[in-house]
C-alpha positions in Angstrom: 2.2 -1.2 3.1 -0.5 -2.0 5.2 -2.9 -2.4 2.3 -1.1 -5.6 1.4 -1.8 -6.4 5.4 -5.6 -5.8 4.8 -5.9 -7.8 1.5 -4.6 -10.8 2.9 -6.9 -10.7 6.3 -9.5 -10.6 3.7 -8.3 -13.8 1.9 -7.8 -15.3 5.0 -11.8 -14.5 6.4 -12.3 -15.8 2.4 -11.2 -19.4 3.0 -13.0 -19.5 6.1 -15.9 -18.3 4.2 -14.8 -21.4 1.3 -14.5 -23.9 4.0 -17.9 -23.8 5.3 -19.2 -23.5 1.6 -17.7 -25.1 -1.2 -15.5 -27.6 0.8 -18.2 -28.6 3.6 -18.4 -32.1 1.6 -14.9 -33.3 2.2 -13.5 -33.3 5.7 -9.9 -32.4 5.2 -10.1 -30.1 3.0 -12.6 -27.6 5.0 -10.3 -28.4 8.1 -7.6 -27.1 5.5 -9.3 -24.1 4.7 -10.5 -23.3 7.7 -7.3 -23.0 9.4 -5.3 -21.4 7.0 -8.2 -18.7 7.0 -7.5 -18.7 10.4 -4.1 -18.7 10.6 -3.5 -15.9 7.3 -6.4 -13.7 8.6 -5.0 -14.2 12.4 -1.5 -13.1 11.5 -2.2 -10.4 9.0 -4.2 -8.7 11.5 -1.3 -8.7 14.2 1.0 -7.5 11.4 -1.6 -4.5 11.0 -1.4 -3.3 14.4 2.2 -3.9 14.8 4.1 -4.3 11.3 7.4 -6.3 10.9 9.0 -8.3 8.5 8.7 -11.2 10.4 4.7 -11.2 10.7 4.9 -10.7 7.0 7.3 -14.0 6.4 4.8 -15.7 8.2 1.9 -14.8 5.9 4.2 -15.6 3.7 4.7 -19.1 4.9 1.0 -19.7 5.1 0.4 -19.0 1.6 3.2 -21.2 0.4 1.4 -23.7 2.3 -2.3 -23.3 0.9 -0.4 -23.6 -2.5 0.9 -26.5 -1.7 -1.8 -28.0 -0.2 -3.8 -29.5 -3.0 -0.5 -31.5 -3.8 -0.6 -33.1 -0.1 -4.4 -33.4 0.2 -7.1 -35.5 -1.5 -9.0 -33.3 -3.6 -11.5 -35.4 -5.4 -13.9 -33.5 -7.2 -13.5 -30.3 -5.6 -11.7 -29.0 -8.5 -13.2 -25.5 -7.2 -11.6 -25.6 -4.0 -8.2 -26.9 -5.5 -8.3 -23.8 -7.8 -9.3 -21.2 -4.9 -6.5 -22.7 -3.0 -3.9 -22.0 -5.4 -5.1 -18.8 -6.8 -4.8 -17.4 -3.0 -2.1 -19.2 -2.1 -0.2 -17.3 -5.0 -1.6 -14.3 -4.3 -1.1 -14.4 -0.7 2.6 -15.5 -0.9 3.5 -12.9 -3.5 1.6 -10.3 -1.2 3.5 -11.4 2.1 6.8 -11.3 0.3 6.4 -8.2 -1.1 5.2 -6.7 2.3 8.3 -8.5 4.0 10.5 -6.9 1.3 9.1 -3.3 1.8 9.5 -4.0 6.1 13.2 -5.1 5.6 14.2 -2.3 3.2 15.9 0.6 5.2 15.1 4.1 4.7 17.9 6.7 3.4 17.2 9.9 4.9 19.5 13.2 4.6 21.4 14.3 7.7 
């Protein structure tokens, strides 16, 4: 499934791309963008080149966080970055969950 791989190292260059754009006017949350784009993009591009379940639960992990990260951070007036955040963050989670899933799942072959 490395499709799932590629989407989310596109959402991850995405919210480094939303960081340095939409959320430029409130510290925290570009630092919080920026990272996560860092981190998602990082990881989903190691879990290309080699792919386990584990690289996947990571992703995974990151996504979970961007979702909950307009609950932790102050928002204020960046209702567009709140909503990119959560959109991805739900979209990355489900992505890196279903990629983990697929990774874990043994094949049945005939002998």
């Amino acid at each position: 499934m490395k499709a799932l791989t590629w989407i989310n190292f596109i959402l991850g260059l995405w919210l480094i791309v939303v960081g340095l754009t939409l959320s430029k006017a409130v510290g925290p949350v570009m630092t919080e963008e920026i990272v996560l784009g860092i981190i998602i993009a990082g990881v989903a591009a190691v879990a290309a080149g080699r792919p386990t379940a584990a690289m996947s639960w990571l992703v995974a992990v990151a996504g979970l966080w961007l979702l909950i990260a307009p609950a932790a951070i102050d928002y204020r007036g960046m209702a567009a970055s709140r909503a990119n955040d959560i959109v991805v963050g739900i979209v990355v989670l489900v992505l890196g969950i279903a990629n983990a899933t697929f990774r874990e799942s043994t094949v049945r072959t005939r002998a």
